[in-house]
Residue frames as a rotation matrix with the C-alpha (Angstrom) as fourth column:
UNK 1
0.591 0.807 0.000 0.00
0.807 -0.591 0.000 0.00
0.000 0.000 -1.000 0.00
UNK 2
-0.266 -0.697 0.666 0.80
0.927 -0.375 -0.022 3.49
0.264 0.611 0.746 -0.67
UNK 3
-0.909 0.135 -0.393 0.13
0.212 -0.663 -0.718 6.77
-0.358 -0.737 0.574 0.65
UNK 4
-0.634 0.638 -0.436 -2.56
-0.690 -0.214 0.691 7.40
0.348 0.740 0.576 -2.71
UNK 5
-0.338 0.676 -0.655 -4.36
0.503 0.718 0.482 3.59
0.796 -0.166 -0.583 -1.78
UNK 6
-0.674 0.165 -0.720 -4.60
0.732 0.286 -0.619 4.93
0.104 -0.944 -0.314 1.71
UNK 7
-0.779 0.424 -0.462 -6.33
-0.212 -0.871 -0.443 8.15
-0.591 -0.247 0.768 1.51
UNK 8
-0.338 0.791 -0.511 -8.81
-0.366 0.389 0.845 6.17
0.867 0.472 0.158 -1.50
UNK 9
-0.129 0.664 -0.737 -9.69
0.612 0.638 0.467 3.60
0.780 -0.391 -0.488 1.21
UNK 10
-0.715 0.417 -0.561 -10.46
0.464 -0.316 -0.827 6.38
-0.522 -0.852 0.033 3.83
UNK 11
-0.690 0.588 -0.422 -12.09
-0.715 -0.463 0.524 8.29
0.113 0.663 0.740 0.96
UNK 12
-0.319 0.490 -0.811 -14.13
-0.118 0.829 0.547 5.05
0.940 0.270 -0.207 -0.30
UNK 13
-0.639 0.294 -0.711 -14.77
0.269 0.951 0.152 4.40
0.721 -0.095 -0.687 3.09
UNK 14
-0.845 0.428 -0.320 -16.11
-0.009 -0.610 -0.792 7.25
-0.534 -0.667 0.520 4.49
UNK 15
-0.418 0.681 -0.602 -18.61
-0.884 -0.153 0.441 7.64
0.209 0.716 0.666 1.69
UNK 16
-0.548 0.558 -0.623 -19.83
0.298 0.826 0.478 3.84
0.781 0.076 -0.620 2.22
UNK 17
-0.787 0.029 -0.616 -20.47
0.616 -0.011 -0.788 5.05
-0.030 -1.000 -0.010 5.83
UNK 18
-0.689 0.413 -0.596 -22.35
0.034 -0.803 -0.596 7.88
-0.724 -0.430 0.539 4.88
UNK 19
-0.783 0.609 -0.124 -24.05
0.088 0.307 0.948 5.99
0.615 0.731 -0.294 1.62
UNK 20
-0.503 0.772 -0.389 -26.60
0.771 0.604 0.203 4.89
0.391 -0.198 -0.899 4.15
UNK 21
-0.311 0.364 -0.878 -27.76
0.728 -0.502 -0.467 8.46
-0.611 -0.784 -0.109 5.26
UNK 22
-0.418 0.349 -0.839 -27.91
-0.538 -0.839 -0.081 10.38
-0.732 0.418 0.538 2.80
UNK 23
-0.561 0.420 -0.713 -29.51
-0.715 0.189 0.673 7.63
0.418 0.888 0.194 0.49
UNK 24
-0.531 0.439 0.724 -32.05
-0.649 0.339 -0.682 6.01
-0.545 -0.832 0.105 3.06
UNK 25
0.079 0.819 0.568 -34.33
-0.760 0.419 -0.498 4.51
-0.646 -0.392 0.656 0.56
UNK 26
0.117 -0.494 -0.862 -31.92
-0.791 0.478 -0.381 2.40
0.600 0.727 -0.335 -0.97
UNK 27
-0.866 -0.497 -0.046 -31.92
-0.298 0.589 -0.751 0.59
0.401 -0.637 -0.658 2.11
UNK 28
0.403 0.824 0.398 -35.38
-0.660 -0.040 0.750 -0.65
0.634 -0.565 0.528 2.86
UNK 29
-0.455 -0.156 0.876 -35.46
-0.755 0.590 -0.287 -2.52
-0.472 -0.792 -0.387 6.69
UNK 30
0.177 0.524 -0.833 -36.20
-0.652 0.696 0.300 -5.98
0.737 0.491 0.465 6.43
UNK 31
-0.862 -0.485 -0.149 -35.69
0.130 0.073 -0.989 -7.12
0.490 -0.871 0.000 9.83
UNK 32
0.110 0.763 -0.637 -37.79
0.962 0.080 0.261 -7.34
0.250 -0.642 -0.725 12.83
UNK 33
0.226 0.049 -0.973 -36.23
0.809 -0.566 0.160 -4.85
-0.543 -0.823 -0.167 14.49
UNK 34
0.967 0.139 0.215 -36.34
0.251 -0.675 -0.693 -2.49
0.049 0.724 -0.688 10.92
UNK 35
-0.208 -0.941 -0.268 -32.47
-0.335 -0.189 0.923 -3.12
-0.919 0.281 -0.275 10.33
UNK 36
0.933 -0.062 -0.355 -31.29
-0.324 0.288 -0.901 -3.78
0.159 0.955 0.249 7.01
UNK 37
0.600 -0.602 0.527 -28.35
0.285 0.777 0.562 -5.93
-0.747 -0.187 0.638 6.40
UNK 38
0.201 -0.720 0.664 -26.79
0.874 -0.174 -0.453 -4.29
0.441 0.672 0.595 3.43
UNK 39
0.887 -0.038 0.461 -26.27
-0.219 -0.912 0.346 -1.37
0.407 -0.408 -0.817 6.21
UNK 40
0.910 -0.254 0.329 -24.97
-0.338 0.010 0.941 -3.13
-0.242 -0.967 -0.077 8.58
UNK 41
0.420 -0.550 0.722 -22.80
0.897 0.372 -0.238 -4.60
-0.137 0.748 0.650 5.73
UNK 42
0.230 -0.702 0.674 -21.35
0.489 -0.515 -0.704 -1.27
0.842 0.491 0.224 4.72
UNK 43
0.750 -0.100 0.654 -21.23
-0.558 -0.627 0.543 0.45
0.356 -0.772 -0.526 8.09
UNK 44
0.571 -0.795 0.203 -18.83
0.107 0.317 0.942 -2.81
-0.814 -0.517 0.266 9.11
UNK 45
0.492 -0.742 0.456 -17.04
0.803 0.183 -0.568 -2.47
0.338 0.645 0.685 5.47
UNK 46
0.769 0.229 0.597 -16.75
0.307 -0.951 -0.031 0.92
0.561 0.207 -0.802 6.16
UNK 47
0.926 -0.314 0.210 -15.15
-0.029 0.496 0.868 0.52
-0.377 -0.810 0.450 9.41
UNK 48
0.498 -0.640 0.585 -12.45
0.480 0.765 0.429 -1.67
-0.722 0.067 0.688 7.94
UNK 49
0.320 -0.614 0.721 -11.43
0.784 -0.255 -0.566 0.30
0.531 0.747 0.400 4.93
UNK 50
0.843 0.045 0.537 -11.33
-0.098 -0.967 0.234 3.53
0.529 -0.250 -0.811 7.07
UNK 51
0.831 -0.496 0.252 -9.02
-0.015 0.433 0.901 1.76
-0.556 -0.753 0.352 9.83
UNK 52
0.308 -0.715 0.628 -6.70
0.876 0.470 0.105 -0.19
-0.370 0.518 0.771 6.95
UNK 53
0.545 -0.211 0.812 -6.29
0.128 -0.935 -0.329 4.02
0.829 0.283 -0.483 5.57
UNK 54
0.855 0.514 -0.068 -5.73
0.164 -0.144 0.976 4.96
0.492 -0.846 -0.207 8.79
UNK 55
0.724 -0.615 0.313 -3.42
0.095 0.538 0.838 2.83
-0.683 -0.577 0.448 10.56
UNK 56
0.036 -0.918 0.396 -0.90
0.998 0.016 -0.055 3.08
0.044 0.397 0.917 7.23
UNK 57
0.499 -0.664 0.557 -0.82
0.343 -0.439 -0.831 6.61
0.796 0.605 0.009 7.18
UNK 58
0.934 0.065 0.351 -0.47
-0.323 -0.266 0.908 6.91
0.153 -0.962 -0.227 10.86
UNK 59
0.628 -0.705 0.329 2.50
0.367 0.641 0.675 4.41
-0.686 -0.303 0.661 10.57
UNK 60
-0.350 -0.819 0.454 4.60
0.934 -0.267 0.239 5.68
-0.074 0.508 0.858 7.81
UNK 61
-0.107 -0.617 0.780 3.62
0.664 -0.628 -0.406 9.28
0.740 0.474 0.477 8.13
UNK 62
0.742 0.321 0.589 2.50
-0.283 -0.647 0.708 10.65
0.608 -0.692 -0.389 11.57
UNK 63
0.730 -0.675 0.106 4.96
0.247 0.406 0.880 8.48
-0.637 -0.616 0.463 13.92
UNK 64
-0.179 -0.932 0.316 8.12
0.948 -0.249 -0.198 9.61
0.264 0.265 0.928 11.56
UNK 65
0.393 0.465 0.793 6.51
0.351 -0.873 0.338 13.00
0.850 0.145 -0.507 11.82
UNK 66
0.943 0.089 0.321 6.09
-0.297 -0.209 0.932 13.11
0.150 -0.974 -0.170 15.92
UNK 67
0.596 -0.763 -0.249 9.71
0.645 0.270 0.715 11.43
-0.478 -0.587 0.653 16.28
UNK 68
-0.125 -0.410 0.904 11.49
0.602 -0.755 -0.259 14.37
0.788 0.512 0.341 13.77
UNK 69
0.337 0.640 0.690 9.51
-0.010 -0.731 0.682 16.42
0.941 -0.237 -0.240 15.82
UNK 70
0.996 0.056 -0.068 10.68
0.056 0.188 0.980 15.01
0.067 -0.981 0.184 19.29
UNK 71
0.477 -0.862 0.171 13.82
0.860 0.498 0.113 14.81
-0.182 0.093 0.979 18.31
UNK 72
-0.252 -0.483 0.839 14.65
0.473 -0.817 -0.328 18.29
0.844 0.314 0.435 16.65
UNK 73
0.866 0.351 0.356 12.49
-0.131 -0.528 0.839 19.68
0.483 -0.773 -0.411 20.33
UNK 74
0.872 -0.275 -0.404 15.08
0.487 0.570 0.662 17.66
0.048 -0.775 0.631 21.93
UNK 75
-0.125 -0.960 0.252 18.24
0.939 -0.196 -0.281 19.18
0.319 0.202 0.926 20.46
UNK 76
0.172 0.108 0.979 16.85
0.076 -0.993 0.096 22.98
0.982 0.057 -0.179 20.86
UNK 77
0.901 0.379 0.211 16.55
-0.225 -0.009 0.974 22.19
0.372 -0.925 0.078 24.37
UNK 78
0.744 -0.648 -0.160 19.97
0.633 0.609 0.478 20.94
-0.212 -0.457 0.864 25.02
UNK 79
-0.381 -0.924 -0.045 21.67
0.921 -0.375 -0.105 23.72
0.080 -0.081 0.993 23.99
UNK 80
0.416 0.526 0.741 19.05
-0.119 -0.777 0.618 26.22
0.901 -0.346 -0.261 24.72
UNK 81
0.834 0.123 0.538 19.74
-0.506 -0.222 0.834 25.12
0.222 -0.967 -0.123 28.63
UNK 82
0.301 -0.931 -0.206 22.96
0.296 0.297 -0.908 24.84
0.907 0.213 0.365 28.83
UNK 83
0.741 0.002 -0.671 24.57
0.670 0.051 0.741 24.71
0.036 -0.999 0.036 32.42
UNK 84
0.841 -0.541 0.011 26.92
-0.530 -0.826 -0.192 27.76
0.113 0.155 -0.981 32.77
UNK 85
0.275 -0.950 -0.151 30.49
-0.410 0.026 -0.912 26.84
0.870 0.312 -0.382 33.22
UNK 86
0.714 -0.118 -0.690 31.76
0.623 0.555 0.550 24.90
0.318 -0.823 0.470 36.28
UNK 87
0.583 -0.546 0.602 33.62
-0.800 -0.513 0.311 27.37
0.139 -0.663 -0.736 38.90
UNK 88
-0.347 -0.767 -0.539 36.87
0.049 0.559 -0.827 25.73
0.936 -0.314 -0.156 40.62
UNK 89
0.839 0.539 0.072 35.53
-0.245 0.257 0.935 23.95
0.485 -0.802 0.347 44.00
UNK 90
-0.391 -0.872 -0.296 38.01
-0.624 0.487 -0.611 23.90
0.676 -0.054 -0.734 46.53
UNK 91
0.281 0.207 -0.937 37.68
0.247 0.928 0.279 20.05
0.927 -0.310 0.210 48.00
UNK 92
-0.046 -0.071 0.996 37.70
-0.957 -0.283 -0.065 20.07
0.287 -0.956 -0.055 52.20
């Protein structure tokens, strides 16, 4: 996978998610309890493609991101606070 696949399958899978609102009477209930099964069918695809987006770009581009980031904080700091010179102590 690639950065392009990932943002399609959040794309692709937000839209399945939101297929089922904004096109209600494609979905008639058929259920006792007036569910429908090709919902519950894209609401769990949905799910899954969002996640599988997710989780790769989280992994190859937010976590290099945040450790650059921690890392370059780290260095400013270390010579931002720098301990003045050391005085001559005399030893007793």
């Amino acid at each position: 996978m690639n950065a392009l696949n990932a943002y399609i399958f959040v794309t692709m899978g937000s839209a399945m998610g939101l297929l089922a609102h904004v096109f209600p009477s494609w979905f008639q209930p058929a259920g006792a309890d007036a569910s429908s099964g090709r919902v519950l069918w894209l609401y769990i695809m949905a799910t899954v493609q969002v996640a599988l987006g997710l989780v790769y770009i989280v992994q190859a581009h937010l976590i290099p991101f945040a450790a650059r980031l921690v890392s370059a904080t780290r260095a400013v700091e270390t010579s931002s606070l720098a301990l003045p010179k050391a005085r001559g102590l005399v030893a007793r």
